[in-house]
C-alpha positions as CSV (number, residue, x, y, z in Angstrom):
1,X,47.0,60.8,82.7
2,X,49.4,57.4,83.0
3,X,49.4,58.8,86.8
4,X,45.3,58.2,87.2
5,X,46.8,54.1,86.8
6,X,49.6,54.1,88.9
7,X,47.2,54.8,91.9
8,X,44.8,51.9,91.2
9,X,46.0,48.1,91.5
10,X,47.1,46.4,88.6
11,X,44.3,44.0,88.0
12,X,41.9,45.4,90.1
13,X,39.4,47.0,87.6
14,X,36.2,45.4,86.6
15,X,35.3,45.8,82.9
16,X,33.1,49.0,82.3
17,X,35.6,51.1,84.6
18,X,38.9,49.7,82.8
19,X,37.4,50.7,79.4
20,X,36.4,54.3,81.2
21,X,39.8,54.7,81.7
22,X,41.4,53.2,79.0
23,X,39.4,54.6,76.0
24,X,39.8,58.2,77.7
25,X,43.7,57.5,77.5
26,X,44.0,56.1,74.2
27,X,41.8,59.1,72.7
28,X,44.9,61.4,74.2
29,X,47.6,59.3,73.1
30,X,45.9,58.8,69.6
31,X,45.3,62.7,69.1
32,X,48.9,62.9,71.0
33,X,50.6,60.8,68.0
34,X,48.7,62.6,65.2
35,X,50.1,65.9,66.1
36,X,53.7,64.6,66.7
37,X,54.0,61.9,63.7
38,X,53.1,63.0,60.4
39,X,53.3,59.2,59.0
40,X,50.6,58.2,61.9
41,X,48.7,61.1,61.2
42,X,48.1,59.8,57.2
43,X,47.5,56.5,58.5
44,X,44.8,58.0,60.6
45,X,43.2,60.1,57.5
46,X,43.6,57.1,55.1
47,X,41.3,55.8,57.7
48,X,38.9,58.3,57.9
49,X,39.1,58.6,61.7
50,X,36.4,60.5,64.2
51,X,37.4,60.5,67.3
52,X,33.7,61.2,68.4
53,X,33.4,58.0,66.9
54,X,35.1,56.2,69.5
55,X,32.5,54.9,72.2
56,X,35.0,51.8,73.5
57,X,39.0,51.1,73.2
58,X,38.3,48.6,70.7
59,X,37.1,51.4,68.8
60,X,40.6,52.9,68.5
61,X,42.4,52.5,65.2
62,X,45.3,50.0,64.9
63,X,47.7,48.7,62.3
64,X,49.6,45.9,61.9
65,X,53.1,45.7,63.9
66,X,55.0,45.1,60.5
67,X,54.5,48.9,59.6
68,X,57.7,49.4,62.4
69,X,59.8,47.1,60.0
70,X,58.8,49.0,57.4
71,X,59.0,52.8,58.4
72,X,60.4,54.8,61.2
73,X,57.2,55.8,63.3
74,X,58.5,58.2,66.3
75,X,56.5,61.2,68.3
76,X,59.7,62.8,69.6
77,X,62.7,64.9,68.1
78,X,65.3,62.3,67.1
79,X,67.9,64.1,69.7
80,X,65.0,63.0,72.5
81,X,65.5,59.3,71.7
82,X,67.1,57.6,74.8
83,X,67.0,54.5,73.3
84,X,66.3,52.4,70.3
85,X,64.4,48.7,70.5
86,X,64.3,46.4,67.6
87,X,62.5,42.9,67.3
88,X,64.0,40.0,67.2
89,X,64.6,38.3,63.3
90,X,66.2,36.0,61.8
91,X,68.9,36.7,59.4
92,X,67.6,38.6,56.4
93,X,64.5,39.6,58.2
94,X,63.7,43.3,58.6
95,X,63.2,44.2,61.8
96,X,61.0,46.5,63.6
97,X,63.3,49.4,65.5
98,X,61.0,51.3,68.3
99,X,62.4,54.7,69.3
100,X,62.2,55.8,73.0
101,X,62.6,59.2,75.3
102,X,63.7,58.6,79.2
103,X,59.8,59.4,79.7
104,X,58.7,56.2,78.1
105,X,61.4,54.2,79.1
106,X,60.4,55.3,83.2
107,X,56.9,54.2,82.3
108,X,57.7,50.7,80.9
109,X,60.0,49.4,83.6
110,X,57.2,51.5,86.5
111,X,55.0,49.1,84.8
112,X,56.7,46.0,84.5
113,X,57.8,46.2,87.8
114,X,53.8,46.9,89.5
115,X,53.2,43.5,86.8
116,X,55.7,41.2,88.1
117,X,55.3,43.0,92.1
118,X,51.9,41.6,92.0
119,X,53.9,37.5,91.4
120,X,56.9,38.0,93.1
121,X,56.3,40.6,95.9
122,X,57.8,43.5,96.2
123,X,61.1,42.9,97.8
124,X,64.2,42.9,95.5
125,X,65.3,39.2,95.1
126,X,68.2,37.9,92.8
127,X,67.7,37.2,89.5
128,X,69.4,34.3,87.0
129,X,69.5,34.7,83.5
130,X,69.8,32.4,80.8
131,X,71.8,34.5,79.0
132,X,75.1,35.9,78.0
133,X,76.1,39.2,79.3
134,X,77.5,40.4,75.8
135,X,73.0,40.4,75.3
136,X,73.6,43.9,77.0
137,X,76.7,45.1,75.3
138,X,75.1,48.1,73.2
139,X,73.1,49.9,75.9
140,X,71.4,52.3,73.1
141,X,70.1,49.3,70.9
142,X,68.5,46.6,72.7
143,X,67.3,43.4,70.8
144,X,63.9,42.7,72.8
145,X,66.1,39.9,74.8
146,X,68.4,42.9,75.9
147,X,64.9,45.2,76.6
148,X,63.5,42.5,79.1
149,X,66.6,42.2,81.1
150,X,66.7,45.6,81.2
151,X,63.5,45.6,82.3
152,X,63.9,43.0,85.2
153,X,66.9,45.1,86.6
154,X,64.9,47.6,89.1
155,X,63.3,44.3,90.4
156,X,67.1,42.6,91.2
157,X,69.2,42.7,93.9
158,X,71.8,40.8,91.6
159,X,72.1,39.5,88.7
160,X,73.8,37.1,87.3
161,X,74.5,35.7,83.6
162,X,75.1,31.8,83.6
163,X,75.7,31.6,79.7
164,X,79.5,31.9,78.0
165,X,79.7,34.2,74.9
166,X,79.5,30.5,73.2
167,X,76.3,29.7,74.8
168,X,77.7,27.0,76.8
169,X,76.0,26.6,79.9
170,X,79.2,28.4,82.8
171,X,78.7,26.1,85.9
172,X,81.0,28.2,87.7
173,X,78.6,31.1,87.2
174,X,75.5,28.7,88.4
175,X,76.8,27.5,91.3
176,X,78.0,30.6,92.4
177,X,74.4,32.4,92.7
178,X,73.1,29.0,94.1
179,X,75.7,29.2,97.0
180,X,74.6,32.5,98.0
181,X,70.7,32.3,97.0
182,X,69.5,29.1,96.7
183,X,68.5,28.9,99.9
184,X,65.7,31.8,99.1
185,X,63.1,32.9,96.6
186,X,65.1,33.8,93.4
187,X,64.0,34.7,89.8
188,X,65.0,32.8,86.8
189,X,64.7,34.4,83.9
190,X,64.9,33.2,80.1
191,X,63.5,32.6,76.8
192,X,61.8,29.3,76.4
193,X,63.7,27.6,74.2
194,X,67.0,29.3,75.5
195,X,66.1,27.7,78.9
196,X,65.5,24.8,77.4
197,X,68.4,23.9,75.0
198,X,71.1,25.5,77.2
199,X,70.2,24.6,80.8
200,X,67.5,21.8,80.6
201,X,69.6,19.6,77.5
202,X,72.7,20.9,79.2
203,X,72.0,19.0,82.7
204,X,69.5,16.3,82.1
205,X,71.9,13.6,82.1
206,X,74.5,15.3,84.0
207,X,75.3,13.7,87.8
208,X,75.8,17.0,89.2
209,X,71.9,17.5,90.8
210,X,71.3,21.7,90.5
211,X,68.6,22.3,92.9
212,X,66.1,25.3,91.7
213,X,63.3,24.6,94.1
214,X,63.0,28.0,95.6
215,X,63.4,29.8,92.0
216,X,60.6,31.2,89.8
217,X,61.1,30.1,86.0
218,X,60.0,33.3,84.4
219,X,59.7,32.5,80.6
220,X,58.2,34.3,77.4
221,X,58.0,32.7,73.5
222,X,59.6,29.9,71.6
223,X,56.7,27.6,71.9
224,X,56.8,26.8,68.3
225,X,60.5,25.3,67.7
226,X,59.3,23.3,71.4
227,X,56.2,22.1,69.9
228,X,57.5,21.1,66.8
229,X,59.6,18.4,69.0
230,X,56.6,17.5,70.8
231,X,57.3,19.5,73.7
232,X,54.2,21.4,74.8
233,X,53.4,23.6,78.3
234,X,52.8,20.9,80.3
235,X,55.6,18.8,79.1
236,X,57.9,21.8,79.5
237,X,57.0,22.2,83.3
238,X,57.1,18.3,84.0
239,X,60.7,18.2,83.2
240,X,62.1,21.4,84.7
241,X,59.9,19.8,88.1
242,X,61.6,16.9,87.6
243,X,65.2,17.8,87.1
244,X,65.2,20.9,89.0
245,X,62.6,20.4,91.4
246,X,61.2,23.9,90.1
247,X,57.2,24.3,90.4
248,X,56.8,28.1,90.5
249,X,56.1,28.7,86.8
250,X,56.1,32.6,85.1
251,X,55.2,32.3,81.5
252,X,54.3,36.0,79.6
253,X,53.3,36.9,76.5
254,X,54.9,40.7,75.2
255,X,56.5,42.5,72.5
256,X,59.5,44.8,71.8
257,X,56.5,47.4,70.4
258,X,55.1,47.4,73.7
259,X,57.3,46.5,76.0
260,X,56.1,46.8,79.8
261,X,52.8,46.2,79.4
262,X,53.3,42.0,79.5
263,X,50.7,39.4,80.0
264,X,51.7,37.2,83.1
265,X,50.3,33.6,83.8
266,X,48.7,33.5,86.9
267,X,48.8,30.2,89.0
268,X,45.8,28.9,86.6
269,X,48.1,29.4,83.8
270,X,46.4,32.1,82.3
271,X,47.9,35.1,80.8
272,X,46.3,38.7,82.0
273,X,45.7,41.5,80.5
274,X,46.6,44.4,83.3
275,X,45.0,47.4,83.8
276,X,47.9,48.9,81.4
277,X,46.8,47.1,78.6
278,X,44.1,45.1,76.9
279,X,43.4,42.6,74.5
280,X,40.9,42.5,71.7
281,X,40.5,39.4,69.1
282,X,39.5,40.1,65.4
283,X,38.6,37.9,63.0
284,X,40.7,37.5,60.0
285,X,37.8,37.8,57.4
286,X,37.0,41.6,58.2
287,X,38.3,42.3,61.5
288,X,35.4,42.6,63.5
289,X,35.2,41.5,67.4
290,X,35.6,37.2,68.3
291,X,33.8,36.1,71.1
292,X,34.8,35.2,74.0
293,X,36.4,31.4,73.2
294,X,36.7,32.0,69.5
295,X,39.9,32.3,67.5
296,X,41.3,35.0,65.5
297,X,44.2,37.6,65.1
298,X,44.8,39.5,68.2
299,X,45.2,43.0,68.7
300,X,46.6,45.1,71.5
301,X,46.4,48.2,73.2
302,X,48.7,49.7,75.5
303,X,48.8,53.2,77.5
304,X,52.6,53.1,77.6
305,X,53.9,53.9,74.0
306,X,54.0,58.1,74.2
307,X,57.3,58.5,72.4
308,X,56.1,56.3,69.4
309,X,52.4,55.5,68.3
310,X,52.6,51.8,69.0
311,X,49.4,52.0,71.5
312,X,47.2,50.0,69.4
313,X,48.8,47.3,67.3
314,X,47.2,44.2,65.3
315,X,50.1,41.3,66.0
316,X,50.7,38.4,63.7
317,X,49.5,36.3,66.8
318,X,46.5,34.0,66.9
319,X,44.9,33.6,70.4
320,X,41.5,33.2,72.7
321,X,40.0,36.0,75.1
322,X,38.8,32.7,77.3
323,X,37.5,35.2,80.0
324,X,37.3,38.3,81.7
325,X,36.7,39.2,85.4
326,X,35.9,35.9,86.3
327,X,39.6,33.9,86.6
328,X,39.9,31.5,89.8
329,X,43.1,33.0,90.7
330,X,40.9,36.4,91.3
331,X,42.7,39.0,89.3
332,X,40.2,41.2,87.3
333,X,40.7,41.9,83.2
334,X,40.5,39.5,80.4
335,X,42.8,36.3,80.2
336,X,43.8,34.8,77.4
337,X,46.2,32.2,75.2
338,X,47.9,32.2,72.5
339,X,47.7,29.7,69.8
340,X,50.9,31.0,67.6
341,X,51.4,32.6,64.2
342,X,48.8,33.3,61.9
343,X,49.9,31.6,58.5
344,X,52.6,33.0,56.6
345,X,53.6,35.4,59.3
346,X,57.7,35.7,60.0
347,X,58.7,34.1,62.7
348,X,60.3,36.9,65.2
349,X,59.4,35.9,68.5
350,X,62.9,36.1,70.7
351,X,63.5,32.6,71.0
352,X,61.7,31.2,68.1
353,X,64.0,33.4,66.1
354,X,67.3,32.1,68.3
355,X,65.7,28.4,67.8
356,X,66.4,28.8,63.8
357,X,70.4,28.8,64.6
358,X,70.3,25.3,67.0
């Protein structure tokens, strides 16, 4: 049914038609994965699950996104998987490996493309990335830094890496792509802290002047190593304004276990919930619902995830529904932030988990 979303626009579904169409599809991906995975379909009967039970998506069963650490959770033959995913970790840390067919992988770069259309048009533009191009080396694995690249490719006219193997900043490589697109809209692309340690530390004091006025800093994770050094959000974007003269600002929220569907900040700097996806906050106590404005544990579902049974996951993230349907910048759905890890959670998030090396 992923075909009923593809004809609607991405944000353009108040909330009683979104969970229509959402709770119908996660019912048939649910009873999908209990036929297909024998380990989901226990988890399902340790739960005692009716689907004529389910009157909303936040009615559809979830467990925590440490089980794909722990277990190999896959709906297809293991000669169908096209590709496998893993977390990020640090050194010692398990990690979660999500296993994909060429069906799923089409749906999650359809998707993140429609996402990312709706900020930066739909024209192909060239894309910088903050990163080494040995991140790519292994194109059956992908760390979740290798899966977002990946996922950004469709969207790029060129890319180009502006990282050595050594993680030195290559200024040949930078002032290359600015000589033939910095004159137009280009993407930058990177994890937080990456962007920040290697290109922000790397130039601040430099005398060379790189101007990235006409690119959009796309970000995701690594707030907490930035935070802990008393850079927040707003600290971040003051000093890539004022040594770059960037002010077109892309932060998302996503994981590896459900990669394409990715919460984008919108020019209020909030992060959205598509039609794709949803968001539901549970508190910690016993799991039922927050309200809107109140903290707890956040959960997520997700249409995309037909080769495993990663639809609906409870994340070790803490966060905030603060509203839904009624965000300035006009998209419809809920929008959210994220306050971090909930205590005693591993830190995995793909540049937190780099930040542990520096």
């Amino acid at each position: 049914m992923i075909d009923d979303f593809y004809a609607l626009d991405t944000y353009g579904l108040c909330k009683e038609d979104k969970d229509r169409l959402l709770t119908k599809e996660l019912l048939a991906l649910t009873e999908h994965h209990r036929k297909e995975c024998n380990l989901y379909a226990n988890i399902l009967k340790a739960m005692n699950y009716d689907p004529l039970k389910v009157a909303h998506a936040s009615d559809i069963p979830f467990f925590p996104v440490r089980l794909f650490k722990e277990m190999d959770l896959l709906s297809i033959p293991r000669e169908d998987i096209f590709k496998i995913m893993t977390s990020s970790g640090t050194t010692g840390q398990a990690v979660s490996k999500i296993f994909v067919d060429k069906e799923t992988a089409m749906m999650q770069q359809k998707v993140m493309i429609k996402i990312l259309s709706e900020y930066l048009g739909k024209q192909r533009i060239p894309i910088m990335v903050i990163d080494t191009p040995s991140v790519m080396k292994d194109r059956k694995q992908f760390t979740a830094r290798g899966a977002a690249i990946i996922g950004l490719q469709v969207m790029a006219r060129r890319i180009s890496y502006v990282l050595n193997d050594d993680m030195s900043l290559n200024m040949e490589a930078l002032n290359e792509f600015l000589e033939k697109n910095g004159n137009s809209k280009f993407l930058i692309f990177g994890f937080t802290f990456m962007v920040w340690q290697h290109l922000f530390e790397a130039l601040k004091n430099s005398e060379t002047k790189v101007d990235l006025s006409n690119g959009w800093l796309m970000t995701g994770g690594g707030w907490k190593k930035l935070i802990s050094s008393s850079v927040t959000q707003e600290e971040f974007h003051k000093r890539m304004n004022e040594t770059f003269g960037i002010v077109h600002f892309l932060d998302h929220y996503g994981m590896v276990e459900q990669t394409g569907c990715i919460y984008a900040e919108c020019e209020c700097h909030h992060l959205h919930a598509s039609i794709y996806s949803d968001v539901f906050v549970r508190r910690p106590e016993d799991f039922s619902l927050c309200d809107i404005g109140e903290e707890g544990i956040i959960q997520t579902v997700s249409v995309l995830p037909h080769s495993y049974p990663g639809h609906s996951l409870l994340t070790e993230d803490k966060g905030i529904i603060l509203g839904e349907d009624d965000c300035p910048c006009g998209r419809k759905g809920k929008y959210i932030k994220i306050l971090g890890r909930i205590q005693s959670a591993e830190l995995r998030g793909c540049s937190d988990t780099y930040a542990t090396k520096y």
